[in-house]
N, C-alpha and C positions, 0 to 999 in steps of 0.2 A: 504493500500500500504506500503510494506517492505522500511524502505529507506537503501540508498546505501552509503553504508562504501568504505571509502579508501581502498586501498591494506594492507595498512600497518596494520589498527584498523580490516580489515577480518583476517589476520594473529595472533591476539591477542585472537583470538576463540581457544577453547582448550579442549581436555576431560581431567580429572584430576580425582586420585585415592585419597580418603578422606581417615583419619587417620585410621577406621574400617574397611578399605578394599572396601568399596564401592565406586561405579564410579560417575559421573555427571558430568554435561556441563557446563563451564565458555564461556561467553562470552560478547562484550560491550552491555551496555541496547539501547536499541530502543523506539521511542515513542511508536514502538503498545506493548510494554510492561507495557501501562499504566494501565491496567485491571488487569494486573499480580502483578504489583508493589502493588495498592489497598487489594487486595486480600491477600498478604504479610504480610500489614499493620496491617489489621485489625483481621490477627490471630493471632497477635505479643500481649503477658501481654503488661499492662498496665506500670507494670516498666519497661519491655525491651523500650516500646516507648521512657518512660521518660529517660533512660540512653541515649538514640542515641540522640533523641532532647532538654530534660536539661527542658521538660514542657511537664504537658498531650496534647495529640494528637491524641483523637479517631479516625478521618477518618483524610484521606490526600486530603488536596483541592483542585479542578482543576487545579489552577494554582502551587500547589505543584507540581500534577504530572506532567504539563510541565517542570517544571522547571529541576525538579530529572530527566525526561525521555530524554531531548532533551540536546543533551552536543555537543561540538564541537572536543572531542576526541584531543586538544591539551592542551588547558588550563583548560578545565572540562572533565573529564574523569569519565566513571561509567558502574563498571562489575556488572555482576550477574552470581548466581552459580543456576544452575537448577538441579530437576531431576523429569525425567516426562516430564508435563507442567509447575512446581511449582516452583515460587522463593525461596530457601532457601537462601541466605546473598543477601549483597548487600557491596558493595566497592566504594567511590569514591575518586576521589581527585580533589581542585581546587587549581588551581594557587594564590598563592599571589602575585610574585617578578616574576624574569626571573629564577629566581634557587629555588623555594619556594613552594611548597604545602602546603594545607592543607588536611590530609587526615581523613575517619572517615569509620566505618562499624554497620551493622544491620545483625543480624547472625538469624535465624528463632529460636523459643523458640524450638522446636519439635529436631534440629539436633545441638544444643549445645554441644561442648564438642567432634567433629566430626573433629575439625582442618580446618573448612569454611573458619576461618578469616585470619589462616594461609598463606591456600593458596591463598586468595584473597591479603594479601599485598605482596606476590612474583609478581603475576600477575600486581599491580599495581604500583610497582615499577621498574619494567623490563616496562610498558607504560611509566611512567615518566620518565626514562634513553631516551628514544627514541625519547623523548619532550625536552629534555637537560633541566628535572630540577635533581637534586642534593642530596634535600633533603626537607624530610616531616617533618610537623610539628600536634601535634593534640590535643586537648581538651576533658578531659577525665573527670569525675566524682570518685571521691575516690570509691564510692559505687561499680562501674563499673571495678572488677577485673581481671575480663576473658582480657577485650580486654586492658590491662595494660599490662597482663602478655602476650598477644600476642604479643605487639613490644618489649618488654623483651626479653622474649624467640626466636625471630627472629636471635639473634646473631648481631644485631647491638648495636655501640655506643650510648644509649639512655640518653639524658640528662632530667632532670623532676624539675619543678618547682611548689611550690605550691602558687595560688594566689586567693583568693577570693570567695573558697570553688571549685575548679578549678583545674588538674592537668594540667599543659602544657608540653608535652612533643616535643622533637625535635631528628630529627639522619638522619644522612647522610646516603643514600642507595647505595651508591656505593657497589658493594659486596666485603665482606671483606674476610678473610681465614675463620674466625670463621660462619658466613652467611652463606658461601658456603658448610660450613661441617653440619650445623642446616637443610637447607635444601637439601640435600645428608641423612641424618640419618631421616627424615621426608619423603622419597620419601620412603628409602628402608624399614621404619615400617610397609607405609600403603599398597607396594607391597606385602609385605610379607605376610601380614594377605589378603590380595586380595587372593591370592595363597592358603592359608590356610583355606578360607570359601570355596573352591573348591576341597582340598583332605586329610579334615574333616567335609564332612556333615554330619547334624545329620537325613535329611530326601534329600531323592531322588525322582523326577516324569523321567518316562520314556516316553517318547512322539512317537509311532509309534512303538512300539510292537504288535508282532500278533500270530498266530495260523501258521501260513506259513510257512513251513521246509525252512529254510537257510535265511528267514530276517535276516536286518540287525536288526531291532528293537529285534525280537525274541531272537539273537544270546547277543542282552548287557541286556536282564532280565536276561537271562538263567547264564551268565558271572554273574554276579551282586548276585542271589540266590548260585552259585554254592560257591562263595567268601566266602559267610557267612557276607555279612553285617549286621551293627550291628545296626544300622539306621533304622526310617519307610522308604518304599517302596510304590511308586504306580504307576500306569501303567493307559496310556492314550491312547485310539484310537478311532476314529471316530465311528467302525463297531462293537467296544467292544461287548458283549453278557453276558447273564447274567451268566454264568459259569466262574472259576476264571481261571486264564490266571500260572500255575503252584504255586499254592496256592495265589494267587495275586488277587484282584475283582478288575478287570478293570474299567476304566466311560472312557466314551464319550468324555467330554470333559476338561478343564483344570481349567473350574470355578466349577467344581466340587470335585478338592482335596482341602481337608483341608490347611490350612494357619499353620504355614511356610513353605516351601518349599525352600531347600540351592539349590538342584543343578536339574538341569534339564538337562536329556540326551535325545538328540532331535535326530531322525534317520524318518524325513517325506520327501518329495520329495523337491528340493531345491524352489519351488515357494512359499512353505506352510511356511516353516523358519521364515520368518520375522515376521508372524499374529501369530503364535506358539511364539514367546519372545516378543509380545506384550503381549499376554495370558499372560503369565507369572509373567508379572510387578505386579500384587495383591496379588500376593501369596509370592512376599520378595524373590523373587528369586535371591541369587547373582551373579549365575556364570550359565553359558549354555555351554553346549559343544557338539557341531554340527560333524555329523559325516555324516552328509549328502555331496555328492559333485554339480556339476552345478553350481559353482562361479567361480571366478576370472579365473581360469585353462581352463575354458572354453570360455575364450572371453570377449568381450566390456558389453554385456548385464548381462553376470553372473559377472562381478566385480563391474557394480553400484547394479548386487543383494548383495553383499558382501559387498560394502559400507554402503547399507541400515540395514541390519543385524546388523552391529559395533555401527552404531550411534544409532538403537533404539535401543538395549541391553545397553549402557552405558549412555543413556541420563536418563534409566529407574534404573542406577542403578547397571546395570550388568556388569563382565568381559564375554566374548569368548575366549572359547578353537577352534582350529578350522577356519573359516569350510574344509571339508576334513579331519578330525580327525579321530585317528586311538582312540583317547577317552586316559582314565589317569587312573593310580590305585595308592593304598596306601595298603601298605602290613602289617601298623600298628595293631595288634591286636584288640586294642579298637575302630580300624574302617573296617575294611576289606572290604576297597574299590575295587572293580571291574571292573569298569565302560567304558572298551576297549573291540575290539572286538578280545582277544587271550586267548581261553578257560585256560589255564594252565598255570599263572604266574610263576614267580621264587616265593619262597618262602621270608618271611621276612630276610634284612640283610641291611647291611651300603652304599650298590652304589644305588645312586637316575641316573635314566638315562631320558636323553631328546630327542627326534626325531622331526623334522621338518615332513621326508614324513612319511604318514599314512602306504604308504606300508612297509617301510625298519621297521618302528615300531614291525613288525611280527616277523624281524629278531632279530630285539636288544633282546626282551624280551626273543626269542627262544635260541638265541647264551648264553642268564645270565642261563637261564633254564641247557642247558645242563653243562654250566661248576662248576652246583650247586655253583654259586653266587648270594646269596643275595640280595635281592633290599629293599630299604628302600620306593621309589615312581617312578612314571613313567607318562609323559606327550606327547603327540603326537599331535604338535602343527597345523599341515595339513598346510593350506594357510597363515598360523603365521599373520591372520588379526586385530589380539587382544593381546592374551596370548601370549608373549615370553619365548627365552632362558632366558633374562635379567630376567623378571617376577620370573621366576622358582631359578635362582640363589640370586636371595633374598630372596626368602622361605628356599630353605636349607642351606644359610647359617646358619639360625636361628634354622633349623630342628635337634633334638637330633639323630635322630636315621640315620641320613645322615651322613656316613662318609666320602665317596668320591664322586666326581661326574662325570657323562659320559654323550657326550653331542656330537648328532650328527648334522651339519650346515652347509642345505641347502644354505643360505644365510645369511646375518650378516645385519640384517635394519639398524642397531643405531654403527657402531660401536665404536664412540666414549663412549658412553655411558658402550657398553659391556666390554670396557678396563676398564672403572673405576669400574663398580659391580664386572668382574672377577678379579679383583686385590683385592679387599677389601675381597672376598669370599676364593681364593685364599691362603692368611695368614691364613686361619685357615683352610680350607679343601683342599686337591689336586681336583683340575679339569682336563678333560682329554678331548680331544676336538676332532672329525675326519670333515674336514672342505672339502666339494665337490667343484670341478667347477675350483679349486685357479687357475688352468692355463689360464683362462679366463674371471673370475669372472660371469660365465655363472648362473642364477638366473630361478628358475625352475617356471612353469606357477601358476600363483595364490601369487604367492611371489610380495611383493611392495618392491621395493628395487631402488636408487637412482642409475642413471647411477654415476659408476668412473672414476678419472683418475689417479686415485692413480698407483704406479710402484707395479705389482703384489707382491713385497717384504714386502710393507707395511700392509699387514694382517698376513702375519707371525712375523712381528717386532710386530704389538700389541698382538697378543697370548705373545711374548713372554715377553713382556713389563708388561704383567699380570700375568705373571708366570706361563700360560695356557700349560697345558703337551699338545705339536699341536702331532699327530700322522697320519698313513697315512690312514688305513683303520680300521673296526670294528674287525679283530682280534686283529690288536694291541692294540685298547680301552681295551679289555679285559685282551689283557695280561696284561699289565701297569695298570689296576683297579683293577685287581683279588690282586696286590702285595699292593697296595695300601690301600687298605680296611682291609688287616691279617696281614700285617707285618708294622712294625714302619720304620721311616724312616732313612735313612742310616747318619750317622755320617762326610761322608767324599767318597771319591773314591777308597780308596786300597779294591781291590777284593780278597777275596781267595775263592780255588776251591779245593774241595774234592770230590773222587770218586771212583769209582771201575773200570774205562776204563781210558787207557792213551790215545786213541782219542777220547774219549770225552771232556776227560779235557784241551786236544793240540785247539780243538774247541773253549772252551767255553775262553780260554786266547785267543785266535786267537781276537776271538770276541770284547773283553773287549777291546780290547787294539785298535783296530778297533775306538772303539767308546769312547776313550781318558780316557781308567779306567786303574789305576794301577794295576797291578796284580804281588801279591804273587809267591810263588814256589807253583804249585799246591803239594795238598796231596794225593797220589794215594794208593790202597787197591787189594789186589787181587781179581780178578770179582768174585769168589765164595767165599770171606770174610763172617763170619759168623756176627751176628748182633755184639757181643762185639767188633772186629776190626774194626768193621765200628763207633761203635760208639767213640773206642778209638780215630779215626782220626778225627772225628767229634769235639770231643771236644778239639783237639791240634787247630783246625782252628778256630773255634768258641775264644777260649782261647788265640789268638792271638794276643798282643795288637796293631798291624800294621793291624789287617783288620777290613774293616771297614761294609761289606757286604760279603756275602758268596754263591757259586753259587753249589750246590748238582748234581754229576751226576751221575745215578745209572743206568744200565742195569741189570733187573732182569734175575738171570741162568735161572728159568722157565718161563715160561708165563705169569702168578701171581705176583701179587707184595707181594714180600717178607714181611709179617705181622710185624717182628720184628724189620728185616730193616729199617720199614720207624716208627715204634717203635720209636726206635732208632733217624730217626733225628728230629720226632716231637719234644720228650723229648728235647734233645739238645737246638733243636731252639727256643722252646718257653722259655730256663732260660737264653736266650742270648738278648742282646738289638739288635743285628746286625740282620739286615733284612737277611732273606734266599730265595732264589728260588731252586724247583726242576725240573730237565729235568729226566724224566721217559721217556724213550720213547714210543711214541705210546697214552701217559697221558696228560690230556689238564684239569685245571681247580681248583676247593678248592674241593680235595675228602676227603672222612669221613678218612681215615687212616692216612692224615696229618694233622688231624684236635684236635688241643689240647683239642677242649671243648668235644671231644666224645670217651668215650671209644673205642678199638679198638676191642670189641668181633665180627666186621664184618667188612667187607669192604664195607659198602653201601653207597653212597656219601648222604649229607646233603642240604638242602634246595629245591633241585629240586620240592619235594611233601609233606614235612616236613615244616609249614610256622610256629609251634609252637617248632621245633625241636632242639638241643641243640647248631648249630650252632648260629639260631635265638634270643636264652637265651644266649650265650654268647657275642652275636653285643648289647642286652639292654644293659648287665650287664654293658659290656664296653664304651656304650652312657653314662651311666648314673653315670659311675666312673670316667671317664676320662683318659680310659685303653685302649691298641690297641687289636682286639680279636685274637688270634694268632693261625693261619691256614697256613700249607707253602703249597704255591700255584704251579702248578706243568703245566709242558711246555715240548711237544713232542720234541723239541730239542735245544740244547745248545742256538744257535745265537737266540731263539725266547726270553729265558728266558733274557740274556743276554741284550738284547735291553729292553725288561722291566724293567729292573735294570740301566742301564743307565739315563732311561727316570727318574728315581724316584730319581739317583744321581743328576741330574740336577736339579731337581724340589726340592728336602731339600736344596741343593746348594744357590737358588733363596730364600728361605724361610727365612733362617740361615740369609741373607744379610739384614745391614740395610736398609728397604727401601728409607731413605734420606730426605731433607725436599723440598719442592716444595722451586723450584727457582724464587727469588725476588730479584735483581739487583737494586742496589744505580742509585739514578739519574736519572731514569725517569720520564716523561713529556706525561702522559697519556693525559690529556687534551688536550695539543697542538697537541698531533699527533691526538685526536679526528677531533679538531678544523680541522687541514690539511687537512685531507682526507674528509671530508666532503666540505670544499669547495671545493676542487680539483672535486669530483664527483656529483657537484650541477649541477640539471638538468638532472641529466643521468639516465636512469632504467635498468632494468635487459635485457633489446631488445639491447639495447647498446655495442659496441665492445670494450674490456676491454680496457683500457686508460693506456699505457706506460709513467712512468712521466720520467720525464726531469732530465736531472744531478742534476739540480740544489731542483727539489722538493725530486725527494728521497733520495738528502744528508740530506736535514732538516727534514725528515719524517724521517730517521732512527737515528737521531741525537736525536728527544726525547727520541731516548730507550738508550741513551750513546754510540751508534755504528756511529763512524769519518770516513768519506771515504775520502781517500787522493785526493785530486781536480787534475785536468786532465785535462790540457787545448790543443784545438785543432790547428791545425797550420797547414799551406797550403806555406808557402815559410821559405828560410834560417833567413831573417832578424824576420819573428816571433816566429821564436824558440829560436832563442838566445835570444829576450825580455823575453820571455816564461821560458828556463830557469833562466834566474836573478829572476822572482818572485817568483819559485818554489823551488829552490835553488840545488847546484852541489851537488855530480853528478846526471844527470837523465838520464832516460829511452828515447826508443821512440818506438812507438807501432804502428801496421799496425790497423785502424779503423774497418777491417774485425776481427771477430772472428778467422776463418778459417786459418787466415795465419797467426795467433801467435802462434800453432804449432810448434813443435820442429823440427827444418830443414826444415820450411816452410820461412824463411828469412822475420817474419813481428815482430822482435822486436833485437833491439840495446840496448844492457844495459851498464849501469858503465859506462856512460860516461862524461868526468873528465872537458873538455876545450872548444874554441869554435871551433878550427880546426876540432879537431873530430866530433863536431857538426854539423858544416857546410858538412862534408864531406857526415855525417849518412843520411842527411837530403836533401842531393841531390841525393844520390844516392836511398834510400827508396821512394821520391814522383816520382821519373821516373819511381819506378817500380810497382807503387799504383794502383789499378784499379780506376779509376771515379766513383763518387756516381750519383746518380742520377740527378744535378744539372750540372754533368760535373768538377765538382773538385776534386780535389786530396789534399786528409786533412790525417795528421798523430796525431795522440796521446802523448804528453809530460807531463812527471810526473817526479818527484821528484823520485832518487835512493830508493829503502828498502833496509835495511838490507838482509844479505844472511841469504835465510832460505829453507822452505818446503812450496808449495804455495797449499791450499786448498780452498774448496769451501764449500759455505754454500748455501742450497736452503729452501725455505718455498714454501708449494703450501695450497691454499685454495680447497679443495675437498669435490665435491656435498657430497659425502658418508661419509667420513670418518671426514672431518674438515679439521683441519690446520694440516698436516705435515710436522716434518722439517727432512730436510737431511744434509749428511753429507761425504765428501769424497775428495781425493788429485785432484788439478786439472791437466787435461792431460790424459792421456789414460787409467792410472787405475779405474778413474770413469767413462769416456766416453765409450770406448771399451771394459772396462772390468767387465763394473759393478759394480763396489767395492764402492759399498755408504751402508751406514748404514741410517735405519729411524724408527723416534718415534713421536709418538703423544701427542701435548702439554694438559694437563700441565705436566710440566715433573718437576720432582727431581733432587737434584743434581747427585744421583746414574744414573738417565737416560741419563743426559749429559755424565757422565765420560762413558758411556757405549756406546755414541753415538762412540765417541774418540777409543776408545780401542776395539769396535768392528770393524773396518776395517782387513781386509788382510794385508795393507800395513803400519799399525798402527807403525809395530819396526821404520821405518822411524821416526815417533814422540815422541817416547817412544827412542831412542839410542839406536835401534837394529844394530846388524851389524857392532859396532863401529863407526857408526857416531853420531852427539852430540844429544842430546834431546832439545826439541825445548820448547817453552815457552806454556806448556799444558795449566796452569791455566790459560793463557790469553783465551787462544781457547776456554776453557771449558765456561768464560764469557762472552765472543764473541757468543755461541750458545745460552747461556742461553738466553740472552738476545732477540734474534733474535727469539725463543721459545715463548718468551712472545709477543713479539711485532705479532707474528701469532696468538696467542689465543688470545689476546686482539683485533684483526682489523681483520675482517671474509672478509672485503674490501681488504685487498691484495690477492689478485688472486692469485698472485705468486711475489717471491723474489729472486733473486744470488746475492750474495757476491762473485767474483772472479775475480782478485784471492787475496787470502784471505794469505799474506804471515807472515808464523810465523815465526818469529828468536829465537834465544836464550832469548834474553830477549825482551817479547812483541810480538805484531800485529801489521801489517797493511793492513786494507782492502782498497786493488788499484782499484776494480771496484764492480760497484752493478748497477743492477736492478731492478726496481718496478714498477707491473703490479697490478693497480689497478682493479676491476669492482664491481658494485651494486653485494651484495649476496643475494641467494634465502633462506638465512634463514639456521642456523643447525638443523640437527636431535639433540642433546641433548642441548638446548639452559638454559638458565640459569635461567630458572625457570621448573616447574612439572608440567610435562604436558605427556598424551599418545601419542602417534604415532598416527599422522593423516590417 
């Protein structure tokens, strides 16, 4: 009999990616893991015992294994890391004190050196935070270096004593900046290479290949042989025959391929799936990718088939591509990966592209094909039950031959998470993003995805918080990748425009200027300029030190592209740093004639059917120099090229900027606000209706983060407002207790006021005109004068999907009616803060636009910060307002706030490594 875990200890279950790339199951030990634990034991050398227990230990004793198996998950706590049936490590920690552990680990002799212990003290120190202990302590043996160098290498404060042939070490687990970045560069290794044992195998099985015109199995050998892989190959069917299946000898079944086996491409009916990636677990299989459908998309019964799929592939070891994959390739020479179902890839080049639907997959690969662009890899995530965008953008960030990235998104699981990979990927690559559904956050079937409440604005505030080039649909991925991948990135926004039409070039300034780019005097040519006037004027623009990008617009007199003409502006462009676009008209894509790395004795475009071809040799050369390949990329008409250029002005813009240092505010009182909010929501669970605190709890709640909220005291006749004023001090306000009727011309707020006449007067004439609350009384609001200022608001929301976000905007109609709030997702920089500020509409208000004074930014800006942290830190505030939030010239004062606590169901990227459940 299973016994039964709290909620809290089932939620400490977890798949987790080991440093090799391979998967396995953490979770708390149980007694019936007492057979498992033995079994553990007694595979363990004879000095692994003795490091963990400090004396030999052949077998473990009954009442050992009670003892190790049976924990109470608050003051004895004890993980295990599986794969398979098998325990590889072991974790526990026991309490000493109220703030004290003692922690120790047993890592299998067989997966040493795999990053076990690693992840077992994230896991077990994210348990003890949740136990309120503080910090571990542990007893080590000098001899015993690995697991030394694991609380080392953790990025904690470790103190170390030596006593008695003994190490004693101790360190506070709170996570620090440095923790946080050790395991962030630990998640993204072991995704990376996870990514990497799936699109560089060295051997493939094909599962459900046949003889049958138009299988699917049929169609990814034939794909897979046609590639030229360079890998073993074999091919698995039930009905196999002793004839080989297009030079291939089929078997039966899967205990008949040779061992190892990287990747498995499974195309059987979706009941068969699951027994097919159990087959598999003996042959080392790490990655499967299911191109079968009948999951999730289909219903209640196909998504626990789909959950069952995820958990035995990764308990066994494995990631999932899939299911409903459109399958993945790698156009690397040394692997020429196939393994999708689109006969005729694009050729080797620098854009790694990503698809959610398996369908739209047809197009991505077909739309790179025709515009003879390059692909470095390509993944087609189907039901994204496993393998992610995230996933994929940790591989190429590392990937050489990936220079830009293209990324289409059904849905966004993690997205906090996706802000921090695309940001980090970001700085060194452009990403280019087309994101479906934003007007609804509509999430397509077989997709697990967290109901939101986020303001639809907050998915484009993290693209753009990540630097993510967001665009609308998959032409404009291409146009904006095509420039991105050949041409270097722009210096600055002055545009200049040479050509041989003066409406074309009236266009293409139209455009520019459209989309906030400076533009030059164009240089115009006469339309039947021969190539040296065209190049003359080429090089006056190019040669101009006011431009900073250049947009080419040529109509050719004949049909044909002018051979010398565009001669002509290859040469130019490629001795210029300044990025170029061409508008041909009628021309869409990287053709051979503007292509620097290929003579021009033809006009044939490159890479479409060329994957060894010169364009190809020029994206290595350039991976492996640290050189842009330079091809001018060419756009049927001005406004298309044009918005590609902007997009890429914006994105070096974002790049060029310092990123900023994560904000950390004097004076915080993490603990106490711990302490608060835990009492405050003692007893309460997640069935519970979020709990609004009281004035008085979320002053002192927001008083640990350094945020004063001016005290507001209520009042119901003349004689307690004039007490009311004397304690709050002249002059003060008086406020209608509705929201609704502190509106401007709604007659519910008296300010500046000096004496008690005017007091008595405000305060009789306001409670006659109050509506009764529910009690039947009529109460007004008295506070103490601010200063004259700009009154704004500050909100934080706890969101299922997304986390904590905070917002930001004036209060009054420009935020309410108008929408004008800006939002970003913590943790945030100080550049994110000033960006929160200075992206409004109504921002010169703050900034002394218009001639009115500029108000006291830097208060505001640590007024946000702060309110920033205090949402990333407490996943229990549901939601938060500060308003109104009045800045003056010099300083803040926040006059009102709310706080809406409730129990959270947990983040999607929580603060240890862990897969998506």
């Amino acid at each position: 009999m299973v016994a039964v875990q709290p909620p809290h200890v089932r939620a400490w279950e977890a798949d987790v990616v080991l440093r090799d790339g391979g998967a396995a199951h953490l979770r708390p030990i149980t007694p019936e893991d007492a057979e498992r634990l033995q079994a553990f034991h007694l595979a363990q050398s004879p000095e692994s015992v003795y490091l963990r227990f400090f004396a030999p230990m052949p077998r473990l004793s009954e009442r050992d294994l009670r003892r190790f198996t049976t924990v109470d998950h608050v003051d004895r706590v004890a993980l295990v890391v599986l794969v398979g049936d098998q325990i590889i490590g072991v974790g526990r920690y026991d309490r000493i004190d109220a703030e004290t552990a003692e922690v120790a680990f047993n890592i299998s002799d067989a997966h040493q050196g795999r990053g076990v212990g690693s992840v077992l003290l994230e896991h077990l120190a994210a348990a003890a935070r949740e136990n309120g202990i503080s910090r571990f302590v542990a007893e080590v043996l000098p001899e015993n270096r690995r697991m030394v160098q694991v609380f080392v290498d953790a990025g904690y404060e470790v103190s170390r004593h030596y006593d008695d042939g003994v190490i004693s070490m101790a360190f506070a687990i709170d996570p620090t900046d440095r923790s946080l970045e050790v395991m962030a560069a630990r998640e993204h290794r072991a995704e990376a290479q996870s990514l990497r044992a799936l699109l560089h195998p060295a051997s493939v099985v094909v599962v459900g290949a046949s003889r049958r015109p138009g299988s699917v199995g049929g169609r990814l050998l034939a794909d897979l042989l046609d590639s030229g892989f360079t890998g073993d190959l074999h091919v698995v069917h039930p009905q196999a025959r002793a004839e080989e299946l297009r030079g291939v000898q089929p078997v039966r079944s899967l205990a008949q391929v040779p061992a190892p086996v990287d990747l498995a491409v499974v195309a059987v009916p979706a009941p068969a799936v699951v027994d097919v990636v159990r087959q598999c677990a003996p042959l080392g299989v790490r990655g499967v990718v299911v191109v079968s459908n009948g999951f999730a998309e289909t219903g209640p019964e196909g998504l626990q088939r789909q959950r069952e799929l995820v958990r035995v592939a990764r308990a066994n070891g494995m990631r999932v591509v899939g299911p409903n994959s459109f399958g993945l390739v790698n156009t690397d020479p040394e692997v020429r990966l196939n393994a999708s179902l689109y006969p005729t890839v694009p050729g080797a080049g620098g854009l790694a592209l990503f698809s959610q639907s398996g369908a739209l997959g047809v197009a991505v690969l077909d739309a790179a094909r025709r515009r003879h662009l390059g692909v470095s890899s390509f993944l087609s995530a189907g039901n994204r039950a496993d393998v992610s965008g995230n996933d994929c953008m940790q591989y190429w960030q590392e990937d050489d031959a990936t220079v830009a990235v293209g990324m289409y998104l059904e849905s966004v699981g993690n997205p906090r998470k996706f802000s921090r990979v695309a940001r980090q990927l970001s700085r060194r690559k452009p990403v280019v993003a087309v994101k479906s559904g934003v007007s609804s956050f509509t999430v397509p079937p077989g997709h697990a995805v967290r109901e939101t409440r986020a303001p639809r604005e907050a998915l484009e505030a993290m693209l753009r918080q990540a630097g993510v080039v967001r665009v609308d649909n998959m032409h404009q991925l291409f146009d904006v990748a095509q420039l991105l991948v050949h041409q270097p990135l722009p210096h600055g926004e002055r545009i200049g425009i040479v050509g041989n039409s003066d409406a074309l070039a009236a266009l293409a300034a139209e455009a520019a200027l459209s989309w906030g780019l400076q533009v030059a005097e164009p240089v115009t040519v006469h339309p039947e300029a021969g190539a040296a006037e065209v190049r003359a004027a080429l090089e006056r623009v190019f040669g101009d030190p006011a431009v900073d990008a250049v947009v080419a617009c040529f109509i050719p007199a004949l049909a044909a592209v002018d051979v010398e003409v565009a001669r002509a502006l290859r040469d130019v462009a490629a001795s210029s740093d300044a990025p170029c676009v061409a508008c041909l008209v009628g021309m869409r894509g990287v053709l051979g004639e503007l292509d620097a790395a290929q003579p021009l004795g033809s006009v044939q475009p490159l890479g479409a059917d060329a994957p060894a071809g010169a364009l190809a040799d020029a994206l290595a050369d350039a991976s492996a120099g640290g050189r842009v390949p330079r091809a001018v990329p060419a756009y049927p008409m001005p406004e298309d090229a044009v918005r590609a250029l902007a997009a890429t002005v914006r994105y070096a813009a974002w790049r060029r900027r310092d990123p900023g240092h994560r904000v950390e505010p004097a004076g915080l009182d993490r603990r106490g606000a711990r302490a608060l909010v835990e009492e405050l929501l003692a007893g309460r669970t997640q069935e519970d209706a979020p709990l609004e605190l009281a004035a008085e709890d979320a002053a002192a709640l927001l008083a640990c983060y350094g945020v004063r909220v001016w005290p507001a005291e209520r009042v119901s006749s003349v004689p307690e407002a004039l007490r009311a004023a004397e304690r709050v001090g002249w002059p003060v306000v008086l406020k209608a207790t509705q929201r609704s009727l502190r509106r401007p011309g709604m007659g519910g707020v008296r300010a500046d006021i000096a004496d008690e006449a005017e007091l008595r007067a405000d305060v009789a004439t306001m409670l006659a005109e109050a509506p009764p609350d529910g009690r039947g009384r009529r109460e007004l609001l008295l506070q103490h004068m601010a200063p004259a200022g700009v009154a704004c608001l500050v909100r934080t929301l706890e969101d299922p999907l997304f986390g904590p976000i905070v917002s930001f905007g004036l209060a009054g109609d420009t935020s309410e009616l108008l929408g004008d709030l800006t939002h970003r997702i913590p943790p945030l920089t100080d550049v994110d803060v000033a960006d929160l500020v200075r992206g409004l509409r109504a921002a010169p208000r703050l900034l002394g636009g218009q001639g009115s004074p500029p108000v006291d930014v830097a208060a505001l800006e640590d007024l946000l910060a702060r309110a920033s942290v205090l949402a990333d830190d407490l996943p229990e505030v549901a939601w938060s307002e500060l308003s109104p939030v009045q800045v003056s010239r010099a300083g803040l004062a926040v006059l009102g706030a709310t706080v809406v606590l409730a129990v959270p169901a947990g983040r999607s990227d929580a603060g240890r490594r862990a897969l998506p459940s």
